[in-house]
PyMOL Python script that loads the backbone (N, CA, C, O; Angstrom):
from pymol import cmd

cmd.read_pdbstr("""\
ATOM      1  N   UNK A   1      40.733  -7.231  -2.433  1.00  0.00           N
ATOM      2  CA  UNK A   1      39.572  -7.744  -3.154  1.00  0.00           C
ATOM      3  C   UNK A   1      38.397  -7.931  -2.195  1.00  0.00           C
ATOM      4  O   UNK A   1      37.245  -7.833  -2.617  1.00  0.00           O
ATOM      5  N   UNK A   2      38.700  -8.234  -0.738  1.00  0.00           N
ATOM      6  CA  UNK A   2      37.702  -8.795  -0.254  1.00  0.00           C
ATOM      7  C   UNK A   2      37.145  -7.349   0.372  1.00  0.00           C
ATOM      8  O   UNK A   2      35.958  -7.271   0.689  1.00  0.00           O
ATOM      9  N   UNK A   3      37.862  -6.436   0.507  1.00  0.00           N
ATOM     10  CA  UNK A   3      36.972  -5.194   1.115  1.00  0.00           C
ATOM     11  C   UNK A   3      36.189  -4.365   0.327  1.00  0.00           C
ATOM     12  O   UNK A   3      35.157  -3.762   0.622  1.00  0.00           O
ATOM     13  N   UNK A   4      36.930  -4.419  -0.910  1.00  0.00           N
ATOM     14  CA  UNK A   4      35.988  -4.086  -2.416  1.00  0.00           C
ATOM     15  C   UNK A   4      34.320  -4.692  -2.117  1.00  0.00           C
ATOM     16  O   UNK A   4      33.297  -4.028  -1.950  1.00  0.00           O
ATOM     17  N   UNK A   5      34.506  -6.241  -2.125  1.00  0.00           N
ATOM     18  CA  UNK A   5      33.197  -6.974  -1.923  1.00  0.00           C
ATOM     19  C   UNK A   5      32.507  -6.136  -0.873  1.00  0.00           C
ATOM     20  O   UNK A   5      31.709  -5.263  -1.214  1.00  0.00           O
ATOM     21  N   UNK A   6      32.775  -6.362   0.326  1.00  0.00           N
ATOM     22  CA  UNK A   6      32.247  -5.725   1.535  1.00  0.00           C
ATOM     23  C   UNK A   6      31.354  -4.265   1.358  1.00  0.00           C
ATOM     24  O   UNK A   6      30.193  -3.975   1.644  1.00  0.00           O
ATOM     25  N   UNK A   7      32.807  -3.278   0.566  1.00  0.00           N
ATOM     26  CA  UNK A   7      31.911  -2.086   0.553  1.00  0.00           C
ATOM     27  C   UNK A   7      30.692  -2.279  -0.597  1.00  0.00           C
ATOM     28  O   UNK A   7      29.588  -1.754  -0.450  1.00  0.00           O
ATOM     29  N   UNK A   8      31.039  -3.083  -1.729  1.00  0.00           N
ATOM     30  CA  UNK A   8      29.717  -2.996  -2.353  1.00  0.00           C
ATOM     31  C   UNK A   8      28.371  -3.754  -1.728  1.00  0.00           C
ATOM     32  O   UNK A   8      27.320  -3.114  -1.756  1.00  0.00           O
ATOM     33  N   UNK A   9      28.369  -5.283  -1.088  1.00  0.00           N
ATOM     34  CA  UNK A   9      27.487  -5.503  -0.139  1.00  0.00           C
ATOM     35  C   UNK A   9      26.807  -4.288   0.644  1.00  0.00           C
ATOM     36  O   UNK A   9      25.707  -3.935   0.219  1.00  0.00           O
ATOM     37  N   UNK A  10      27.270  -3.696   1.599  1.00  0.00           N
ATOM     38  CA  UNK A  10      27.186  -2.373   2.653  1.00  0.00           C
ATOM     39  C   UNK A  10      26.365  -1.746   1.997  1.00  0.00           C
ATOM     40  O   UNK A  10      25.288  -1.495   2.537  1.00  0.00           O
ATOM     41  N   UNK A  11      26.648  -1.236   0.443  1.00  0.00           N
ATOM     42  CA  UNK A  11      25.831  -0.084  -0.620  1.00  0.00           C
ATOM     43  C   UNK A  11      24.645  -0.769  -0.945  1.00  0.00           C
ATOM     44  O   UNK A  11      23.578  -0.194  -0.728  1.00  0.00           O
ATOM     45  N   UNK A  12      24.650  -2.033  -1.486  1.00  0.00           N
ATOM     46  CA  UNK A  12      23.645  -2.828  -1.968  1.00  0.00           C
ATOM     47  C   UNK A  12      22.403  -2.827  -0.679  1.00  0.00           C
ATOM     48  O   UNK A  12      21.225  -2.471  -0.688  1.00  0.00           O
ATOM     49  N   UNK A  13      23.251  -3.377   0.342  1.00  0.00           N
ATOM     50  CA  UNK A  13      22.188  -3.017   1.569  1.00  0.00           C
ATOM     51  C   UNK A  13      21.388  -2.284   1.628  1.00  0.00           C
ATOM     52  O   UNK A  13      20.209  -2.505   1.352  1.00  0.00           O
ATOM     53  N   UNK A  14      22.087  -0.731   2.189  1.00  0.00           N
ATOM     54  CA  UNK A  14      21.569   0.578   2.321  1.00  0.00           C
ATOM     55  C   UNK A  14      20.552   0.740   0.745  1.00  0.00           C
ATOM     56  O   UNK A  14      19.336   0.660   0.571  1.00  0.00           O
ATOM     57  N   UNK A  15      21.156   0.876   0.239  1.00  0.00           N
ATOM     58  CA  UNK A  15      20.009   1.207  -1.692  1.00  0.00           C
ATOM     59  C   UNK A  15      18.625   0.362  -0.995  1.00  0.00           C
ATOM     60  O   UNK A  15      17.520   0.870  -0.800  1.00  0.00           O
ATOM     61  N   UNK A  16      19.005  -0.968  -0.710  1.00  0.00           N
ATOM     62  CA  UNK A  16      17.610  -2.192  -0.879  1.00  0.00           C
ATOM     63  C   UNK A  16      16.839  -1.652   0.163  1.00  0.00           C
ATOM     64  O   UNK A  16      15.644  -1.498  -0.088  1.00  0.00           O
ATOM     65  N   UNK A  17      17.308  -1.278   1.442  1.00  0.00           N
ATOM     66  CA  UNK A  17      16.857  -0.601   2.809  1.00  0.00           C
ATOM     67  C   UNK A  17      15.985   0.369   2.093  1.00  0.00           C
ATOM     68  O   UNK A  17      14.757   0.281   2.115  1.00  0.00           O
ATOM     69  N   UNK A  18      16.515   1.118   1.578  1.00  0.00           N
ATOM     70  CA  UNK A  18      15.880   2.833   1.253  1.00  0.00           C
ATOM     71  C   UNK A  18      14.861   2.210   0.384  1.00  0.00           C
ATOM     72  O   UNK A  18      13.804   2.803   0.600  1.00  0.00           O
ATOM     73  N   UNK A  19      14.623   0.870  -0.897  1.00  0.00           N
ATOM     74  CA  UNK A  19      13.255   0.760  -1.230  1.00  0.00           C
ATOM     75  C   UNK A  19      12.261   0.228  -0.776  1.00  0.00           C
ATOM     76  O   UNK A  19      11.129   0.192  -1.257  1.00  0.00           O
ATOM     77  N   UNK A  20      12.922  -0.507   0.831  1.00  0.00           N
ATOM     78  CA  UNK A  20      11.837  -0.914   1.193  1.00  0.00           C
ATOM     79  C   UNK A  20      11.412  -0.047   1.954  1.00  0.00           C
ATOM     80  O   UNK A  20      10.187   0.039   2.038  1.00  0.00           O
ATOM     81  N   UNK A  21      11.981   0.585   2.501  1.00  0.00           N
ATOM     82  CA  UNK A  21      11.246   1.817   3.265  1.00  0.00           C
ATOM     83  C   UNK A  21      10.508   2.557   2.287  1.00  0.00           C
ATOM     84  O   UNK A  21       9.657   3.128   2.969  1.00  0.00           O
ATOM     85  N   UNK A  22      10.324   2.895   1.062  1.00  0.00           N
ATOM     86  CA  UNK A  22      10.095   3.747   0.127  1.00  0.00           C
ATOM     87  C   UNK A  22       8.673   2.701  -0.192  1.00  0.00           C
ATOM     88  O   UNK A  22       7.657   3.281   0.191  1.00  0.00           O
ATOM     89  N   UNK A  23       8.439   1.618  -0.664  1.00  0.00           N
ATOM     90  CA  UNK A  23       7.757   0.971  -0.926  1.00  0.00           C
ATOM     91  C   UNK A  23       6.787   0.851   0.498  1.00  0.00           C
ATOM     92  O   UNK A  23       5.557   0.869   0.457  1.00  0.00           O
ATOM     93  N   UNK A  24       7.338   0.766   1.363  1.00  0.00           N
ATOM     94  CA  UNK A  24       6.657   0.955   2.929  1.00  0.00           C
ATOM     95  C   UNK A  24       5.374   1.529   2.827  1.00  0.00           C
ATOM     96  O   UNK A  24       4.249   1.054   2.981  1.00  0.00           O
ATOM     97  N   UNK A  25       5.927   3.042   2.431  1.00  0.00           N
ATOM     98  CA  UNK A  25       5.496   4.449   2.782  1.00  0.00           C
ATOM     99  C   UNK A  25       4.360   4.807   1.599  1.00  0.00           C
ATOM    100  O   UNK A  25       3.368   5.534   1.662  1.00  0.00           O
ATOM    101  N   UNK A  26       4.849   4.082   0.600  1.00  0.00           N
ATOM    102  CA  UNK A  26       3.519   3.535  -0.786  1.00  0.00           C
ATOM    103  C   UNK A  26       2.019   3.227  -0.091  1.00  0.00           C
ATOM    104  O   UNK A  26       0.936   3.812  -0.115  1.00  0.00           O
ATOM    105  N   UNK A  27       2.485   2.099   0.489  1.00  0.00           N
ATOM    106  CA  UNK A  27       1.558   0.972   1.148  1.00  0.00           C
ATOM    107  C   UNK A  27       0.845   2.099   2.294  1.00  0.00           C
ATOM    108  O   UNK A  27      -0.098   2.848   2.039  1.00  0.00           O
ATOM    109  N   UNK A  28       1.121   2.058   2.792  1.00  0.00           N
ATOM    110  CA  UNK A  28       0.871   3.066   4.072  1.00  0.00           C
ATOM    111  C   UNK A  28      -0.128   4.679   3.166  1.00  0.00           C
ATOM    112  O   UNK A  28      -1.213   5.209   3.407  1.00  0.00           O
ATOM    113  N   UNK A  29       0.718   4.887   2.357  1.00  0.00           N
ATOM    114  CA  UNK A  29      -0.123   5.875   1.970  1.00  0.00           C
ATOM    115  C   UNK A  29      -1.405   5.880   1.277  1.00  0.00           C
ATOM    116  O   UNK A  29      -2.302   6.717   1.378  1.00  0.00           O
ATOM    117  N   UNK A  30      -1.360   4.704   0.474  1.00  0.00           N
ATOM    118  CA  UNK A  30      -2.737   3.896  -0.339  1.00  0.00           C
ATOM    119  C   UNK A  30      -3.663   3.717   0.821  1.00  0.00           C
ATOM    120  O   UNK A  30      -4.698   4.384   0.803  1.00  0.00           O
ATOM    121  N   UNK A  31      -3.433   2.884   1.865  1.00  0.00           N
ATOM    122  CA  UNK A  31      -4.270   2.617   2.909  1.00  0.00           C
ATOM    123  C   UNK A  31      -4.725   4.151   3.752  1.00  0.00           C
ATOM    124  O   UNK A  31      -5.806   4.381   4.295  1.00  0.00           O
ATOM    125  N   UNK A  32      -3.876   4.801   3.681  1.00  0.00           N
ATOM    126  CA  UNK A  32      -4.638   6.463   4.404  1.00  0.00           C
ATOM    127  C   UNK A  32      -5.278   7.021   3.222  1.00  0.00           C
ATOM    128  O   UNK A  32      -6.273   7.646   3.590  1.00  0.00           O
ATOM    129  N   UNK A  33      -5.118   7.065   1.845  1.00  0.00           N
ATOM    130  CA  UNK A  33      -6.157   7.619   0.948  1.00  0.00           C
ATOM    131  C   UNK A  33      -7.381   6.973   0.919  1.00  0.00           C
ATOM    132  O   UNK A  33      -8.423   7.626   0.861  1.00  0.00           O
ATOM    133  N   UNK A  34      -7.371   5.415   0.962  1.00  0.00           N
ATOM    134  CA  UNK A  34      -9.331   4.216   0.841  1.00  0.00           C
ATOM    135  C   UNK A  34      -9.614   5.202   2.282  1.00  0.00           C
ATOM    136  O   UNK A  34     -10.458   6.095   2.211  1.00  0.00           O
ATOM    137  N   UNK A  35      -8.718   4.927   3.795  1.00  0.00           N
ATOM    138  CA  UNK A  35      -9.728   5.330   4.728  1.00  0.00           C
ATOM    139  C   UNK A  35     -10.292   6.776   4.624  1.00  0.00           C
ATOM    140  O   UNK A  35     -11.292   7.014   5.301  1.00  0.00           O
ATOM    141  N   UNK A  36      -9.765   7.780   3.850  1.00  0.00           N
ATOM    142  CA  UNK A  36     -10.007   9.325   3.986  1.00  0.00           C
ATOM    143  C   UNK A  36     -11.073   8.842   2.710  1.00  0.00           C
ATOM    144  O   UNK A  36     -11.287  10.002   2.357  1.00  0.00           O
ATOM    145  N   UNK A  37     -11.506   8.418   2.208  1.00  0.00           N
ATOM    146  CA  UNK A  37     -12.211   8.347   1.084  1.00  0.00           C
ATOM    147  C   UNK A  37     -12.964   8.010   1.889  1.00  0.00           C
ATOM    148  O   UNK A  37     -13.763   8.906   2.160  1.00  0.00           O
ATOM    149  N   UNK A  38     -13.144   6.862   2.580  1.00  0.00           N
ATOM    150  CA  UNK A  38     -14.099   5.896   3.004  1.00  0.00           C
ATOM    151  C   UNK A  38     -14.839   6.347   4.000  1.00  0.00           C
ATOM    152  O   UNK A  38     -16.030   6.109   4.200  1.00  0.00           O
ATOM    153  N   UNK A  39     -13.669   7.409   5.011  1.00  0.00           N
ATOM    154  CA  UNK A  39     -14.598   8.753   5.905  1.00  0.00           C
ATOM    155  C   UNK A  39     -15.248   9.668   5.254  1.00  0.00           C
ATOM    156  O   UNK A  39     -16.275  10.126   5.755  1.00  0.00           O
ATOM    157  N   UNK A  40     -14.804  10.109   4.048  1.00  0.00           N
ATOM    158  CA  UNK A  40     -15.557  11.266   3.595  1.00  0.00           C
ATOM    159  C   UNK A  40     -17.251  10.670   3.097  1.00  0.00           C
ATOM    160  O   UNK A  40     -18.405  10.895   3.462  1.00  0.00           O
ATOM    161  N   UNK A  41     -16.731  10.013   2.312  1.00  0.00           N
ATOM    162  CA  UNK A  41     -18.291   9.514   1.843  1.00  0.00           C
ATOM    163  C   UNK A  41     -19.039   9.101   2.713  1.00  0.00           C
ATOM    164  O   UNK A  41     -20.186   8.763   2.423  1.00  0.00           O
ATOM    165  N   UNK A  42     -18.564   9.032   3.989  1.00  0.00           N
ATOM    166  CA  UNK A  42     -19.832   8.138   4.860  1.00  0.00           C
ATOM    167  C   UNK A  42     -20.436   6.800   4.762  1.00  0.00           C
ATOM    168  O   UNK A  42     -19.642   5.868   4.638  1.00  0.00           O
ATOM    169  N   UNK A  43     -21.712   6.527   4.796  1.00  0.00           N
ATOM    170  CA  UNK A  43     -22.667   5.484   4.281  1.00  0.00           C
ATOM    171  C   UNK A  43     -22.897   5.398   3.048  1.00  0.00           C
ATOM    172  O   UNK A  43     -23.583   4.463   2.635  1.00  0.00           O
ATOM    173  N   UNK A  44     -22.433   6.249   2.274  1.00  0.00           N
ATOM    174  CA  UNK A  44     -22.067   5.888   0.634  1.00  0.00           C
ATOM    175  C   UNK A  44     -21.880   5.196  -0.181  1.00  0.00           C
ATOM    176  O   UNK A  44     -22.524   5.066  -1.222  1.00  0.00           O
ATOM    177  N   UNK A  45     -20.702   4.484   0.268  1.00  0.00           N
ATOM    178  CA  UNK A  45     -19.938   3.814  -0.087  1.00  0.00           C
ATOM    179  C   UNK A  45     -20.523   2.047   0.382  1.00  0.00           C
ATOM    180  O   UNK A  45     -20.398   1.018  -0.283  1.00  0.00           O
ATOM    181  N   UNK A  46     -21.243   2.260   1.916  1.00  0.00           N
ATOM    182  CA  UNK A  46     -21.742   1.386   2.404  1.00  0.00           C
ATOM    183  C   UNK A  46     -22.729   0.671   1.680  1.00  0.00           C
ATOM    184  O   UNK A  46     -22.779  -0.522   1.379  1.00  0.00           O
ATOM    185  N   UNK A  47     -23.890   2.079   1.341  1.00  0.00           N
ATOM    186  CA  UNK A  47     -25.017   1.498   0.635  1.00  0.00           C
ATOM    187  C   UNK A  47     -25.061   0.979  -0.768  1.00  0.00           C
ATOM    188  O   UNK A  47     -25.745   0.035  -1.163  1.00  0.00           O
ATOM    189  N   UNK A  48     -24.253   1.710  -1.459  1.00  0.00           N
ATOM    190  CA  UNK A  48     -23.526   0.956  -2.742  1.00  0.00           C
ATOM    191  C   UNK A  48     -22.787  -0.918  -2.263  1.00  0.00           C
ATOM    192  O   UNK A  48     -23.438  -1.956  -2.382  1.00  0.00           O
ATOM    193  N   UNK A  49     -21.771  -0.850  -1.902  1.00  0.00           N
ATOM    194  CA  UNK A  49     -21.671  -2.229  -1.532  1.00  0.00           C
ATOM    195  C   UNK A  49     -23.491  -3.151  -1.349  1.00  0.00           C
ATOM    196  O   UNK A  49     -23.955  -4.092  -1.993  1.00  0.00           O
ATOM    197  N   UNK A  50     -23.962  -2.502  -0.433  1.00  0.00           N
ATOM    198  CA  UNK A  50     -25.283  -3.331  -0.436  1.00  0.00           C
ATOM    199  C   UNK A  50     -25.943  -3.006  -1.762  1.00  0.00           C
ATOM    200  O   UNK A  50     -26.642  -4.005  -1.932  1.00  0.00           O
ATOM    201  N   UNK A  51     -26.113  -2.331  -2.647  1.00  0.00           N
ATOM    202  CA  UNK A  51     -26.878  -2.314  -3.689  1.00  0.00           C
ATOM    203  C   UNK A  51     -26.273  -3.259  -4.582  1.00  0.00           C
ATOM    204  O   UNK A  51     -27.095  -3.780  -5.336  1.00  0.00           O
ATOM    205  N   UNK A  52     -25.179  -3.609  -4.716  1.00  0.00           N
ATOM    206  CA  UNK A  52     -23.811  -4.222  -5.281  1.00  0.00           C
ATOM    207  C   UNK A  52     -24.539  -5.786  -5.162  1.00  0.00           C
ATOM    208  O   UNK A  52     -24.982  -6.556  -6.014  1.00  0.00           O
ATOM    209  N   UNK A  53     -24.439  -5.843  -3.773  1.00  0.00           N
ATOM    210  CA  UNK A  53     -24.516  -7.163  -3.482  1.00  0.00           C
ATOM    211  C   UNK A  53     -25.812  -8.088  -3.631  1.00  0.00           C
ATOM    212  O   UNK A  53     -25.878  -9.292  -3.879  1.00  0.00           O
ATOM    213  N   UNK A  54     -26.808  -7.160  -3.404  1.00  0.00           N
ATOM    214  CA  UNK A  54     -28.404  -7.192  -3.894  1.00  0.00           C
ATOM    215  C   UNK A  54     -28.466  -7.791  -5.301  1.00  0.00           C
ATOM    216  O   UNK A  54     -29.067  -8.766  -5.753  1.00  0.00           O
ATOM    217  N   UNK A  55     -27.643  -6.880  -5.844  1.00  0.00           N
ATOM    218  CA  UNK A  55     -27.960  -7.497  -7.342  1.00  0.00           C
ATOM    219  C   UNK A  55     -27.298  -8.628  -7.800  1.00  0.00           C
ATOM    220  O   UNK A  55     -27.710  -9.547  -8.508  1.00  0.00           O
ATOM    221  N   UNK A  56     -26.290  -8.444  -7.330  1.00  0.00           N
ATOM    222  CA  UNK A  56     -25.609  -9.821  -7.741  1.00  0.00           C
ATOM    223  C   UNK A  56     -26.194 -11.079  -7.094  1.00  0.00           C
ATOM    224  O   UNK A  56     -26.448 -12.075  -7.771  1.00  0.00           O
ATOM    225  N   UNK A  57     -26.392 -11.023  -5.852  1.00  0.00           N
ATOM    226  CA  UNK A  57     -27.410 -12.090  -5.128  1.00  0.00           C
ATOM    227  C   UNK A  57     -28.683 -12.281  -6.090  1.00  0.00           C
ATOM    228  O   UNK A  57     -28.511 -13.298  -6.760  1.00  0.00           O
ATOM    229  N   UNK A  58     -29.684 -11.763  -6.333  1.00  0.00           N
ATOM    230  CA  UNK A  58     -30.355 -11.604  -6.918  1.00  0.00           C
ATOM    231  C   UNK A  58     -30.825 -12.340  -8.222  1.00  0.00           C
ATOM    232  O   UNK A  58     -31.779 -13.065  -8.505  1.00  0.00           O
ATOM    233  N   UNK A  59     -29.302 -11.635  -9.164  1.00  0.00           N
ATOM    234  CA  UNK A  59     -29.429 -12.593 -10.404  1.00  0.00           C
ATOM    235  C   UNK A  59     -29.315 -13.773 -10.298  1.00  0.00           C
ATOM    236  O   UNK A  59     -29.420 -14.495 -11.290  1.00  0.00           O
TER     237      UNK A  59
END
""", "prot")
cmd.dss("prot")
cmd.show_as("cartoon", "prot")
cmd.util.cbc("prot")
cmd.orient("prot")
């Protein structure tokens, strides 16, 4: 009975391992798509934020 337990612990492990690595690699990839966005556009993106903020200050 008790090695039954063991091997399913061991599996449960490894499975939970593999989503956090999987969920990792999510995170990681969201953050390399904003910066490739955020390089491509340039000051774009910059001057919007300030137009953004203008107005809302503003009102």
């Amino acid at each position: 009975m008790r090695a039954a337990a063991g091997h399913s612990l061991k599996r449960f492990l490894r499975h939970r391992r593999g989503a956090v690595l999987a969920e990792y690699g999510l995170i990681i990839g969201v953050i390399l798509i904003a910066l490739i966005g955020v390089t491509m556009t340039g000051g774009g993106i910059v001057s919007l934020y300030e137009r953004l903020v203008a107005v809302v200050l503003g009102a």
